[in-house]
N, CA, C and O atoms as a MOPAC input file, in Angstrom:
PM7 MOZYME 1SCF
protein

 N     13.34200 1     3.23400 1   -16.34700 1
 C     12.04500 1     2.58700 1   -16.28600 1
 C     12.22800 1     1.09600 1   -16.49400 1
 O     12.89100 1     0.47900 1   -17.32700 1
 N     11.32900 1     0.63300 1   -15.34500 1
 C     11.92300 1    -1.11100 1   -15.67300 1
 C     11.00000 1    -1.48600 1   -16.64600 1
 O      9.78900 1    -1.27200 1   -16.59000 1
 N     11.71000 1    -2.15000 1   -17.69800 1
 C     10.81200 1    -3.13500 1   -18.65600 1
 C     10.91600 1    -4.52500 1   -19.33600 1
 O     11.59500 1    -4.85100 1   -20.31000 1
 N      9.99400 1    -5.32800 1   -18.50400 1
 C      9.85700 1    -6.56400 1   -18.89800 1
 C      9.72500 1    -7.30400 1   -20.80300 1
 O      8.99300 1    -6.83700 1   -21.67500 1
 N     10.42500 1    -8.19900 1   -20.91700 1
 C     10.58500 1    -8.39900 1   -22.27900 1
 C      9.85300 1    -9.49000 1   -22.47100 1
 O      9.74000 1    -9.76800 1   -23.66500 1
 N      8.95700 1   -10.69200 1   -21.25000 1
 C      8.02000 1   -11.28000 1   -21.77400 1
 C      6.67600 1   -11.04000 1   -21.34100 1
 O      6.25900 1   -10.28900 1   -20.46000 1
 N      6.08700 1   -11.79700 1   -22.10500 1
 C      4.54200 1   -11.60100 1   -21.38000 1
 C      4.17200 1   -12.09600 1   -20.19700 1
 O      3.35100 1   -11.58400 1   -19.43500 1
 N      4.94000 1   -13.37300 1   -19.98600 1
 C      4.73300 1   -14.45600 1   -19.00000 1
 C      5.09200 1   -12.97800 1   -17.46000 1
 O      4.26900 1   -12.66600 1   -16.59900 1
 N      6.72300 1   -12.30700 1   -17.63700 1
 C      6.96900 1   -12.05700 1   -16.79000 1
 C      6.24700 1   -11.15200 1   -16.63200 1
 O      6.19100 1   -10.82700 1   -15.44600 1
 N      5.73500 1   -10.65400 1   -17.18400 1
 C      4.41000 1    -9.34100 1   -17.28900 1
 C      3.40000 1    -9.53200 1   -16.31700 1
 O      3.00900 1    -8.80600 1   -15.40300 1
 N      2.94600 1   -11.01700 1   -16.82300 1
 C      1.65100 1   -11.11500 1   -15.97300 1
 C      2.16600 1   -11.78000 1   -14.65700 1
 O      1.47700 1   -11.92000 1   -13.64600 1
 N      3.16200 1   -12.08000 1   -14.76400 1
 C      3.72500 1   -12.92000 1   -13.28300 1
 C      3.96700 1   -11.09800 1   -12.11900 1
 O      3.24300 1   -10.90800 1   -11.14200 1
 N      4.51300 1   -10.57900 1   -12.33400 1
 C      4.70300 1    -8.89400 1   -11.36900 1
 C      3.30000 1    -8.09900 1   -11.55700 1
 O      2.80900 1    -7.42300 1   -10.65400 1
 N      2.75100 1    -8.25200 1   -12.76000 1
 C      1.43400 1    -7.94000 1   -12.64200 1
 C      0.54900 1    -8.03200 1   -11.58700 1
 O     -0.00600 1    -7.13500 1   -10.95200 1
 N      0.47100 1    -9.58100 1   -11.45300 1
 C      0.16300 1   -10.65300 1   -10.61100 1
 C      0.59000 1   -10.02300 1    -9.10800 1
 O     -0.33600 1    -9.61200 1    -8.40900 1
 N      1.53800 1    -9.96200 1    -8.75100 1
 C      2.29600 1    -9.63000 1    -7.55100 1
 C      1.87000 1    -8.26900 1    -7.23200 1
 O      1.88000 1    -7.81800 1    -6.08700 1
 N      1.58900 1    -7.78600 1    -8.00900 1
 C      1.96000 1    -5.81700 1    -7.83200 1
 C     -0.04400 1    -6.01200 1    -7.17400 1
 O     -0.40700 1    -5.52200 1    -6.10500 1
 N     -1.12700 1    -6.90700 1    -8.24400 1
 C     -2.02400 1    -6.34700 1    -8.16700 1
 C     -2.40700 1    -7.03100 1    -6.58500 1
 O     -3.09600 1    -6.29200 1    -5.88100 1
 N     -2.05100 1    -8.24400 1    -6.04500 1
 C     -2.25300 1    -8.85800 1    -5.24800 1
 C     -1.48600 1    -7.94900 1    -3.61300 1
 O     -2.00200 1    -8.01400 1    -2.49700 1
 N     -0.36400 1    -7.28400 1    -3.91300 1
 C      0.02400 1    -6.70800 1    -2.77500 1
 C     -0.82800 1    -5.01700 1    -2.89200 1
 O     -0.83800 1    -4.23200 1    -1.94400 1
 N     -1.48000 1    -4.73100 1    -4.23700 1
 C     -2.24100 1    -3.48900 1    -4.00200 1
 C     -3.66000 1    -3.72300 1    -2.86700 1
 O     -4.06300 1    -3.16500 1    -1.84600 1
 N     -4.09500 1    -4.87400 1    -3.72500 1
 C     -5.47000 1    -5.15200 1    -2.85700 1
 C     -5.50400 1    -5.33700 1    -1.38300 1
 O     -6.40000 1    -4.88900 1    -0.66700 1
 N     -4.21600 1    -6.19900 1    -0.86000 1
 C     -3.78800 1    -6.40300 1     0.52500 1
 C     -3.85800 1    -4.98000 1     1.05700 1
 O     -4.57900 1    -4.68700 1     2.01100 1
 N     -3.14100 1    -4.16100 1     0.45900 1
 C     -3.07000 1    -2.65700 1     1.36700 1
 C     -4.40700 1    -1.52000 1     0.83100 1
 O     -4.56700 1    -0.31100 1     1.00200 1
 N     -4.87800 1    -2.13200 1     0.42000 1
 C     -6.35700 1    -1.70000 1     0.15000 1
 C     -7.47700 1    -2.05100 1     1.40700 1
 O     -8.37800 1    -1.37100 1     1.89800 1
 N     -7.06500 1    -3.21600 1     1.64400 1
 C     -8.42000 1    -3.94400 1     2.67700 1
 C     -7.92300 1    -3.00900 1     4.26200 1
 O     -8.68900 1    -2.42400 1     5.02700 1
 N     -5.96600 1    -3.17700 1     4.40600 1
 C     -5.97000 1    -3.04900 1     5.49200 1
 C     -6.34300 1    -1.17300 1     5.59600 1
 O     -6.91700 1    -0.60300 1     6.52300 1
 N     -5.86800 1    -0.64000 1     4.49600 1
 C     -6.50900 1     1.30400 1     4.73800 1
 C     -8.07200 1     1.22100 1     5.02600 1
 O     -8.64600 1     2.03400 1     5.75000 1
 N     -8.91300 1    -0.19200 1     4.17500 1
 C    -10.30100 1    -0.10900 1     4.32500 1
 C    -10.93900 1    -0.15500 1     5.59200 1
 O    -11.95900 1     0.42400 1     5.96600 1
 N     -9.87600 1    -1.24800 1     6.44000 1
 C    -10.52000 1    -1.56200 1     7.60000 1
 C    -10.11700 1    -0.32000 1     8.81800 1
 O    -10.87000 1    -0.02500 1     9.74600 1
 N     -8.51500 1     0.42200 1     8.52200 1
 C     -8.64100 1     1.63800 1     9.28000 1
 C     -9.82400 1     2.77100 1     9.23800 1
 O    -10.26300 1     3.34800 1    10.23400 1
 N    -10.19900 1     2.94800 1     8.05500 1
 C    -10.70700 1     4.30000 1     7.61900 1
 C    -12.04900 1     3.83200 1     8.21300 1
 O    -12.65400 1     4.54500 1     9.01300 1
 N    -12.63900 1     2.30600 1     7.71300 1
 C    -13.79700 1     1.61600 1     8.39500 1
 C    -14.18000 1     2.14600 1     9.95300 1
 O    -15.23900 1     2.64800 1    10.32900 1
 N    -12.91300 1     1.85300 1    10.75800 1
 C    -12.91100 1     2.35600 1    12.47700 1
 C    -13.19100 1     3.59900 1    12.41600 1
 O    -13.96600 1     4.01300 1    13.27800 1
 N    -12.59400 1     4.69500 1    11.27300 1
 C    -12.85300 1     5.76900 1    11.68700 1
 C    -14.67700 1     5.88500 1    11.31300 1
 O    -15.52200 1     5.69200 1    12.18700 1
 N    -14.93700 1     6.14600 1    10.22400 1
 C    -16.66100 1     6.10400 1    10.21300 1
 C    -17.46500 1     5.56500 1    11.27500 1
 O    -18.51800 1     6.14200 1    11.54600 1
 N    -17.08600 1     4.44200 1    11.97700 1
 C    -17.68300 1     3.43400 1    12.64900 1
 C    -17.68800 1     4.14800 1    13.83000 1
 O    -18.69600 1     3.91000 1    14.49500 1
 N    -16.68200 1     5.18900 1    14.49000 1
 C    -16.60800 1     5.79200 1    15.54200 1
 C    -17.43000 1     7.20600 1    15.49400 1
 O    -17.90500 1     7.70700 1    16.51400 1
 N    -17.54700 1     7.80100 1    14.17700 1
 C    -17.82800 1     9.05600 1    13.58700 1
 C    -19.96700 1     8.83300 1    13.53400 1
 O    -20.80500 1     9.71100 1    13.74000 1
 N    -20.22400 1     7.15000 1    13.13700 1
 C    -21.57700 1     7.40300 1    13.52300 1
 C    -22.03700 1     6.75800 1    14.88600 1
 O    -23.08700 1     7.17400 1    15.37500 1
 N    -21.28300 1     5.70900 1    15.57500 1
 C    -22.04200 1     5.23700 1    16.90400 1
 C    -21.07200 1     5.84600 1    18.26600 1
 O    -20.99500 1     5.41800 1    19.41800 1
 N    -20.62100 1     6.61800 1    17.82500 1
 C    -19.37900 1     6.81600 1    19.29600 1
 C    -18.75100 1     8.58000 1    18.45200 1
 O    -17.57700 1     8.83700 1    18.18700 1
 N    -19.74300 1     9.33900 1    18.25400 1
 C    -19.19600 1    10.81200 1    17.66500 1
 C    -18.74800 1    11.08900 1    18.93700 1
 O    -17.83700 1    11.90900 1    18.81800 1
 N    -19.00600 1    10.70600 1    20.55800 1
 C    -18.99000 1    11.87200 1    21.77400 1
 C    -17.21100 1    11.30300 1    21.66900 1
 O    -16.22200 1    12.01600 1    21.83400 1
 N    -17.22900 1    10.23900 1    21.43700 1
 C    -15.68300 1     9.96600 1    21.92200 1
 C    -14.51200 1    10.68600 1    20.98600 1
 O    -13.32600 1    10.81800 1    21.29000 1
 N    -15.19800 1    11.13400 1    19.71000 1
 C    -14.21800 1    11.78200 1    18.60500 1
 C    -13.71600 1    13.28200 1    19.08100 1
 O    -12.68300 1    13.91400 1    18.85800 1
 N    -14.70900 1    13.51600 1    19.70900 1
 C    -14.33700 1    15.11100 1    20.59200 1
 C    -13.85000 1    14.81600 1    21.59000 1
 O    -14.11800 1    15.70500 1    22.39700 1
 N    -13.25100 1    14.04000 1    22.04800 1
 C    -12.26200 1    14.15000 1    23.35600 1
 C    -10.79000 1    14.24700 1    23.31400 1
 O    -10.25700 1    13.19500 1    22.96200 1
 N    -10.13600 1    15.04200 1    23.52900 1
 C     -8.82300 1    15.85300 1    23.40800 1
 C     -7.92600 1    14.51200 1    23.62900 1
 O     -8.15800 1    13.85400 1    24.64300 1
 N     -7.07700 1    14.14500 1    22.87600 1
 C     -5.86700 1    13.26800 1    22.95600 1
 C     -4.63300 1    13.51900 1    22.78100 1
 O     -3.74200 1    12.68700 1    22.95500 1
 N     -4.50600 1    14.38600 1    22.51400 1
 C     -2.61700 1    14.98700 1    21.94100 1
 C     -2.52300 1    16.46100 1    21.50000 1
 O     -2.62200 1    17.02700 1    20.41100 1
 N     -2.23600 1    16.96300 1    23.07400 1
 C     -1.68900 1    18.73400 1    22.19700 1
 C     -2.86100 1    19.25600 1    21.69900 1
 O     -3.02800 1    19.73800 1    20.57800 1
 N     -3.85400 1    19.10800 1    22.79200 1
 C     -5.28300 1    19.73500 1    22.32200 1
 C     -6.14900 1    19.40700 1    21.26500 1
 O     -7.29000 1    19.85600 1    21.15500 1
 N     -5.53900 1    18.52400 1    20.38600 1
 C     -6.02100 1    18.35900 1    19.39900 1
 C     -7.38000 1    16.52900 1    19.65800 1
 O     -7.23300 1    15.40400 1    20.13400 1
 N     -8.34600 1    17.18700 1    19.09700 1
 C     -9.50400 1    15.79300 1    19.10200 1
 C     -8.86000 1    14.87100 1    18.98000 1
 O     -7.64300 1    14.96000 1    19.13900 1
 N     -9.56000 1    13.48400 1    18.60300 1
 C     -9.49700 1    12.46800 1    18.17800 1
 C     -9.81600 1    12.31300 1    16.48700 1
 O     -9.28200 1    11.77900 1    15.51400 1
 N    -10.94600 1    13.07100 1    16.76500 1
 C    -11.00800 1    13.28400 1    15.11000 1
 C    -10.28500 1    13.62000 1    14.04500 1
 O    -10.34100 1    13.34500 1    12.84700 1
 N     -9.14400 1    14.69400 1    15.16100 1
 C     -8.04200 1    15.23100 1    13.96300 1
 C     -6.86700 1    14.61100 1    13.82200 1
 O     -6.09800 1    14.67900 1    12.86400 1
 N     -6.70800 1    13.72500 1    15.26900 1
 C     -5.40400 1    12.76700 1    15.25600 1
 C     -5.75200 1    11.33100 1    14.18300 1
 O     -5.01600 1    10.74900 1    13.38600 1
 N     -6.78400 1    11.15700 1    14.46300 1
 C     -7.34500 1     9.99200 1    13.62700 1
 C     -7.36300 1    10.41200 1    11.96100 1
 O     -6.83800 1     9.73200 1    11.07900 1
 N     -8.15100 1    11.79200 1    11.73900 1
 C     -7.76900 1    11.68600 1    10.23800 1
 C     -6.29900 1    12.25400 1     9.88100 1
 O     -5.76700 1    11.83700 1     8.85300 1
 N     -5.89300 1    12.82000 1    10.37100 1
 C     -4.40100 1    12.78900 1    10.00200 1
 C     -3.81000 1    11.76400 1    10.44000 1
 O     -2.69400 1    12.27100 1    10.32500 1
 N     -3.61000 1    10.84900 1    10.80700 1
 C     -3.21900 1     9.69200 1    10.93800 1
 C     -3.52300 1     9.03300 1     9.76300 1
 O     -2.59300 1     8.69500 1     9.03200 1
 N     -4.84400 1     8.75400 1     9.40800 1
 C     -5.17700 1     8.29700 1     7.94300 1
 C     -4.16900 1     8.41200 1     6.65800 1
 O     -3.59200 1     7.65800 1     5.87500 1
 N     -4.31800 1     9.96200 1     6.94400 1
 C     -3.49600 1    10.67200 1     5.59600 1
 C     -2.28700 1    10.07400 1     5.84500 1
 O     -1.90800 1     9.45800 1     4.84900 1
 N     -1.28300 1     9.98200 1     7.06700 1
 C      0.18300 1     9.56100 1     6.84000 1
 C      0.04900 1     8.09200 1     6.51200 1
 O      0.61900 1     7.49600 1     5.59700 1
 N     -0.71900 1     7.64600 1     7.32300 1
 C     -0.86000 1     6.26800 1     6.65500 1
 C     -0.90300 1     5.59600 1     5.47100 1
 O     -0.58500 1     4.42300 1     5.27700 1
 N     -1.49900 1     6.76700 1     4.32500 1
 C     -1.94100 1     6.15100 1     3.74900 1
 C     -0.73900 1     6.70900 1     2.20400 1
 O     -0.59500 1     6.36200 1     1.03200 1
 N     -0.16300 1     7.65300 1     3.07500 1
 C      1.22200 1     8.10300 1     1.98300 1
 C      2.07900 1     7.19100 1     2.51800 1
 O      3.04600 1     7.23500 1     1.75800 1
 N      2.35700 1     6.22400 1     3.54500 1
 C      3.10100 1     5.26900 1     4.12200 1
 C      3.30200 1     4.06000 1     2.99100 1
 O      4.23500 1     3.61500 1     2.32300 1
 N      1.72500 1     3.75800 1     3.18500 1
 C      1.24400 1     2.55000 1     2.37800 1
 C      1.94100 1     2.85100 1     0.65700 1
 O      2.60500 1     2.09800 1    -0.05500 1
 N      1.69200 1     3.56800 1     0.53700 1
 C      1.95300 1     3.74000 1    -1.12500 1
 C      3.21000 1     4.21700 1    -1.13900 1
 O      3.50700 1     4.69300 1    -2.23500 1
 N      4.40200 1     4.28600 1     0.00100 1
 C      5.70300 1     4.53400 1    -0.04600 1
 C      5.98100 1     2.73300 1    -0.39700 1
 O      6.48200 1     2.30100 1    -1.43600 1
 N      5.47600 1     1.85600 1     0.84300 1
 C      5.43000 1     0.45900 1     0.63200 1
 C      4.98300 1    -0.11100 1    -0.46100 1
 O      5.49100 1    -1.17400 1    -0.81700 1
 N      4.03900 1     0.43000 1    -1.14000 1
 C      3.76400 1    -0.52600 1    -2.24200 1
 C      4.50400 1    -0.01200 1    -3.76000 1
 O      4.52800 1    -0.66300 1    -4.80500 1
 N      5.14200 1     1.48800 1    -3.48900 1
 C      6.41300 1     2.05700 1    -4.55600 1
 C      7.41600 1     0.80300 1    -4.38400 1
 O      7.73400 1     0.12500 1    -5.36100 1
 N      7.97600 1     0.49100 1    -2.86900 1
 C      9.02500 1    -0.22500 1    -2.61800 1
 C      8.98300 1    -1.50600 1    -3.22900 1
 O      9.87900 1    -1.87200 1    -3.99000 1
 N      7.79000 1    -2.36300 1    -2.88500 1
 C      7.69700 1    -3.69900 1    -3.75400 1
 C      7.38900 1    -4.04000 1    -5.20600 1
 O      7.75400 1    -5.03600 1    -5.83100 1
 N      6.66400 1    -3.04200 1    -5.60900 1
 C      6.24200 1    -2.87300 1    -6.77600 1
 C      7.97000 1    -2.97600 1    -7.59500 1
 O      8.32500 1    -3.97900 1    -8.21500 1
 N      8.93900 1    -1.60900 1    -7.40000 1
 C      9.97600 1    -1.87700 1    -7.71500 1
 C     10.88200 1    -3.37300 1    -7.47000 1
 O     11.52000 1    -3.97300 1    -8.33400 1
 N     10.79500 1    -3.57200 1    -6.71500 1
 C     11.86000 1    -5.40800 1    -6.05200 1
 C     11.20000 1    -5.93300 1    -7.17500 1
 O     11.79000 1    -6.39600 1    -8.15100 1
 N      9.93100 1    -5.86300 1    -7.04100 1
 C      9.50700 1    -7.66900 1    -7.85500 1
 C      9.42800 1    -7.16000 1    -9.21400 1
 O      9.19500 1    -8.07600 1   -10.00300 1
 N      9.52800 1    -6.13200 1    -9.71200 1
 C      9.84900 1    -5.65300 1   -11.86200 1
 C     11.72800 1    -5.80000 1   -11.40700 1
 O     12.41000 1    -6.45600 1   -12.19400 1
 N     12.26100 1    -5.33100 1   -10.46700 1
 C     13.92600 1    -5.47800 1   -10.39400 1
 C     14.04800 1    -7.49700 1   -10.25500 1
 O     14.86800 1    -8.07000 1   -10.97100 1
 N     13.60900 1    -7.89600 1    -9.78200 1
 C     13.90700 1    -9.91500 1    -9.30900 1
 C     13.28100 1    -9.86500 1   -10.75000 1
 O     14.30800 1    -9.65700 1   -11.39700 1
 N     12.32700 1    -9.91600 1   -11.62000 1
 C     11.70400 1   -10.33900 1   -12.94000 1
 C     12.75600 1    -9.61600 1   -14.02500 1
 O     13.05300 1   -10.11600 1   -15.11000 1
 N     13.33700 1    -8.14000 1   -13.43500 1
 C     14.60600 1    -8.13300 1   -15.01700 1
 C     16.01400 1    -9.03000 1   -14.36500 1
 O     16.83000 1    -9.44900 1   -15.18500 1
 N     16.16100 1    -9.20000 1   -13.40000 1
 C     17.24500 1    -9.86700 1   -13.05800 1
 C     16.93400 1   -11.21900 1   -13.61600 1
 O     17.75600 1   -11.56100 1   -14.46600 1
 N     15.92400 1   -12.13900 1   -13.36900 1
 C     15.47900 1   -13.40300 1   -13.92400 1
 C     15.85900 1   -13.63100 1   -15.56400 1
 O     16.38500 1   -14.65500 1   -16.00000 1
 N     15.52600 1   -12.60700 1   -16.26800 1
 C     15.18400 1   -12.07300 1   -17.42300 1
 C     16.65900 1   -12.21700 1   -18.28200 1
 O     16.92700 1   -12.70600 1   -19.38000 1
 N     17.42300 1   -11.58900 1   -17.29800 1
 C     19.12100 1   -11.60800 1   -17.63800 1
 C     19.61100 1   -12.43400 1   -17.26400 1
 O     20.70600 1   -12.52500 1   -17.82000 1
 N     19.45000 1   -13.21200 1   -16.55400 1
 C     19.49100 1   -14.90300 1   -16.15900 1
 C     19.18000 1   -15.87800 1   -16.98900 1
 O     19.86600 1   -16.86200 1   -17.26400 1
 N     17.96900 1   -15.54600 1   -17.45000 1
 C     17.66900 1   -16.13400 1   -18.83700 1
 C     18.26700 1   -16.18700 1   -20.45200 1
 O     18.54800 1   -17.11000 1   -21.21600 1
 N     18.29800 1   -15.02200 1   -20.52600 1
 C     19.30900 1   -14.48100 1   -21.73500 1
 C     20.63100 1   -14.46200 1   -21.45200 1
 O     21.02800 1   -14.01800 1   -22.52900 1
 N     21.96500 1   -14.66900 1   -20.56700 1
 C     22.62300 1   -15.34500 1   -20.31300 1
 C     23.10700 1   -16.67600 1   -20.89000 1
 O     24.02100 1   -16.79200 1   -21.70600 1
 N     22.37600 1   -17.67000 1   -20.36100 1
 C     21.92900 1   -18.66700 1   -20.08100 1
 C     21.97900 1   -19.53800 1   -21.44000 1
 O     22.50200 1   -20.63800 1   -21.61900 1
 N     21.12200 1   -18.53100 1   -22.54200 1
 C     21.00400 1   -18.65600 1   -23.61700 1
 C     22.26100 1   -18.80100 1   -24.26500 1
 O     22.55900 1   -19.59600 1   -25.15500 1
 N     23.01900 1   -17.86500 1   -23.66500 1
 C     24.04000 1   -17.57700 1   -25.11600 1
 C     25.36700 1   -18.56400 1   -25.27900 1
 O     26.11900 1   -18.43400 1   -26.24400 1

């Protein structure tokens, strides 16, 4: 488990982690957005067969779902880098010191 030993670096990946959550927040918002948006002014087009018989409706919300275990594979990935670059800094620091 990574753990930061100041506060500064705390709120600095804090900072990072909460700013790249919200980014992949807006962009799932604005997919899932298309889907509703199609679901109340354009329902005839959600029933039209696109892949292997299957609607639009079902390619679209399963699409969602991988997407959105995608996204949170990506934001596992950075979340880790930037607490791994802040203990590397950290040992750079204390180093440095001695």
């Amino acid at each position: 488990m990574h753990v930061n030993s100041t506060t500064e670096e705390k709120e600095i990946v804090t900072r990072q982690k909460s700013k790249l959550g919200v980014r992949l927040f807006f962009i799932y918002l604005i997919c899932y957005a298309g889907f509703v948006i199609l679901g109340v002014f354009k329902y005839e087009l959600l029933a039209t067969t696109v892949f292997s018989g299957l609607n639009l409706a079902v390619v679209y919300g399963i699409g969602l779902i991988v997407f959105a275990v995608i996204m949170g594979i990506i934001y596992n990935y950075y979340c880790t880098k930037y607490e791994d670059e802040a203990e590397k800094a950290d040992e750079l620091i204390k180093e440095d010191k001695k």
